[in-house]
N, C-alpha and C positions, 0 to 999 in steps of 0.2 A: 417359548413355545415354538417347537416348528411349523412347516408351510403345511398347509391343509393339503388335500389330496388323496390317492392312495394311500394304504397304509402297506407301502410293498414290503419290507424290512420285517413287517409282522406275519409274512407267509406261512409261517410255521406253528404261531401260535395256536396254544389250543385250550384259553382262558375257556369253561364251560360258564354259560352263560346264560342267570336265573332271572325272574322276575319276580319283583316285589308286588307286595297285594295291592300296593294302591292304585296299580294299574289294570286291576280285573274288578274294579266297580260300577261297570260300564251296563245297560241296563240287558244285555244278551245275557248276562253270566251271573243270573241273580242267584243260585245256589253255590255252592263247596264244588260241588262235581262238575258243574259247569265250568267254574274257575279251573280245575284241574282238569279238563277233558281238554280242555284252550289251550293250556300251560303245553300240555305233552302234544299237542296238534300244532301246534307250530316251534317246536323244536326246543322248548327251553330245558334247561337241567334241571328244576326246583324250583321250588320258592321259598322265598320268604315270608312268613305272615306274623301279624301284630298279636301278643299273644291275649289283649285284653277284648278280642274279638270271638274267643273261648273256641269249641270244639277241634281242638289240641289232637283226642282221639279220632275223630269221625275223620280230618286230615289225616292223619298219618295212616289210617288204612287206606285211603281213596292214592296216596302218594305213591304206596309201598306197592298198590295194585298194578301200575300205572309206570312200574319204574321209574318216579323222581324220587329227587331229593329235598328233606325239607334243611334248605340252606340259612336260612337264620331265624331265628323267635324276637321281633323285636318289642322291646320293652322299657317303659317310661319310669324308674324307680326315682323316687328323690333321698338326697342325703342327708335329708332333715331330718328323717323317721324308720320305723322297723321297714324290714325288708318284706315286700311284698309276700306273704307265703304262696303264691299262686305260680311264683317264679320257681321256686323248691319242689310243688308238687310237678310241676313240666318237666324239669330236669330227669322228675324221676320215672318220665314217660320215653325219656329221648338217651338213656344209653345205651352207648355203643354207637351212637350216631354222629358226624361229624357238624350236626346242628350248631349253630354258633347264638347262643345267648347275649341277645345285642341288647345294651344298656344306654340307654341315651340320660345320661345322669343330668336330676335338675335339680334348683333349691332356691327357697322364697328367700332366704337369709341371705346368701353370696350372691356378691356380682358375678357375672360369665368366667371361669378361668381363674378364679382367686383360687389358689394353694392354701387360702387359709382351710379348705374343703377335703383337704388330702384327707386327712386321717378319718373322718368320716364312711367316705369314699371308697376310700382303702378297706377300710372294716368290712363294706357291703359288699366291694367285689371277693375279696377272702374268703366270704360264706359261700356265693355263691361257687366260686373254684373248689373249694374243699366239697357242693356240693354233685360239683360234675366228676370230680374226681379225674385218673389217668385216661379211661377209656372212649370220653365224649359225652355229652357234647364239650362246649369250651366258650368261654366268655370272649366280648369286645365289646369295647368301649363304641357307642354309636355317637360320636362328635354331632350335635342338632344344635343349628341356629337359636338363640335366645337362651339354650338350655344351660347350665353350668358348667357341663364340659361341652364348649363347643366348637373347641377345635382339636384339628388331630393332633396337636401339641398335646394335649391335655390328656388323651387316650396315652399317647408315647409314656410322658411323665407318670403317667398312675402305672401302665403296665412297667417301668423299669424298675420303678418302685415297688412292685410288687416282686419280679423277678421272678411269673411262674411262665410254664410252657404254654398253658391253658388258659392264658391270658395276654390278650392282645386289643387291637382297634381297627374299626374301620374305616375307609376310606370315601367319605359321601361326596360325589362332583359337587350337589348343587348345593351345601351347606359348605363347602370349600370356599364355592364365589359369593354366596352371600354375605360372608361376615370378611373382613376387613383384614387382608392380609399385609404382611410384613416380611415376608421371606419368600424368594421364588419359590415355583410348586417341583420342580425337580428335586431340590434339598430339602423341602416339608417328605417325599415319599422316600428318598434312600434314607433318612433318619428313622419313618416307618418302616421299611422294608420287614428289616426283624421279626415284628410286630402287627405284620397286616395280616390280617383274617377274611378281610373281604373288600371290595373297592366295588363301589355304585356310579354309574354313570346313567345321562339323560341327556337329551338333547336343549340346550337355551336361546329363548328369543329374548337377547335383554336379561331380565331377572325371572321371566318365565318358563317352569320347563315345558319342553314339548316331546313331541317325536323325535327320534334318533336322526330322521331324514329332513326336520325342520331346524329354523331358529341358525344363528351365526357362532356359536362356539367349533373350534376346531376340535372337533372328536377323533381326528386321526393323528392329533399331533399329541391328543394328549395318551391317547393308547401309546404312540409312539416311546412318551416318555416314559410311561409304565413297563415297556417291556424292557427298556433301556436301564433301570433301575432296578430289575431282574424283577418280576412279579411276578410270581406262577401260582396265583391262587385263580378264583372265582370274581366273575363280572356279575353286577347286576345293574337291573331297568330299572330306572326307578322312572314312578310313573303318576305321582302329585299331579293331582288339579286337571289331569288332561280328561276332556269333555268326550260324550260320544260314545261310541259301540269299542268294547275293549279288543273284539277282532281286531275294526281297523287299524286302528295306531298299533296295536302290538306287530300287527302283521309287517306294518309300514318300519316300526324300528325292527325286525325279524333281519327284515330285504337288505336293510343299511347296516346292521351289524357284520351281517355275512359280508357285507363289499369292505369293511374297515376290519376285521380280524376275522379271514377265513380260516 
């Protein structure tokens, strides 16, 4: 990891940069429209939102109004069983859009990262890429602590194996450092590269996320290494467990983003 600091070598970037729902639960933005009045008031590109929190439509008018993007659907399916049909019906709300159908694949049978899950696996994400088709949206793998796939090894592995365009994985910072790695995070992301769809970052104290402007992770070295390993997609906030008014903190990582990738 390099030295913390500016992120000057990043001058140029121009990662657009969304925010995940879990960080508009705050108790200012208890409606849709409040979340997305916030969302485009303090500068983000989209969001992301959990698709089992339903009004799929009432979003994507308030988005469309508004000029965002809705940057990813994330979605908890397991391998065990039929494929959600609620994920089939979104799809067929969201093409043409570059929405990223995020799978955080889980199952009561396998331990985390067992291959004996591929073909399973495999099966579910198939349906849903044949049901996104060429035009968008497009699948990824969401690697989540505890869950089956949960690391971005296992995203990489399912998308090679699969070998579509409309399938790939993404990159979660703080599911990164929770789970127990084995390999430096520079050759975990050129092996993604291919394959990256979206990359999440937070701020951490410890094992906690926080604000962008809080907590002792080097968030400038690790942009650093993102751009270094060529990434030119989308950044997001991810914003688990942080307490309080969603202005404040969003506002507060708003201020720190800007100073580490203007």
């Amino acid at each position: 990891m390099l030295a913390t600091g500016a992120l000057a070598e990043n001058a140029n970037v121009t990662w657009p940069f969304y925010v995940m729902d879990t960080g508009l639960v705050g108790p200012d933005v208890p409606t849709l429209a409040n979340k997305i009045n916030l969302t485009k008031e303090l500068g983000f590109s989209g969001i992301e939102y959990t698709l089992s929190r339903g009004q799929i439509p009432e979003l994507l008018k308030l988005l469309d109004a508004a000029g965002l993007e809705l940057t990813g659907i994330y979605t908890t399916p397991s391998i065990d069983g039929p494929l959600d049909p609620q994920i089939l019906q979104t799809i067929g709300l969201l093409k043409s859009r570059p929405t990223r159908i995020e799978m955080a694949l889980s199952s009561r049978r396998l331990k985390q990262s067992d291959p004996a899950g591929d073909a399973a696996a495999l099966d579910l994400i198939r349906r849903v890429s044949d049901a996104c088709g060429d035009t968008g949206p497009v699948v990824s793998i969401y690697p989540h602590t505890g869950n089956w796939a949960e690391r971005v090894d296992d995203g990489v592995r399912l998308a090679t194996r699969l070998d579509r365009p409309n399938v790939g994985t993404n990159f979660n910072l703080v599911h990164w450092k929770w789970v127990n790695q084995t390999r430096p995070l520079e050759e975990v992301l050129r092996e993604a590269i291919p394959y990256l769809k979206l990359v999440s970052i937070n701020g951490l104290a410890g094992r906690t996320i926080v604000p962008l402007d809080r907590g002792d992770y080097d968030l400038a070295g690790f942009l650093s290494t993102l751009k270094r390993v060529g990434y030119d997609g989308r950044v997001g906030l991810q914003g688990y467990g942080i307490q309080g008014q969603s202005r404040e903190h969003l506002t507060a990582s708003m201020r720190r983003w800007r100073q580490l990738a203007p």
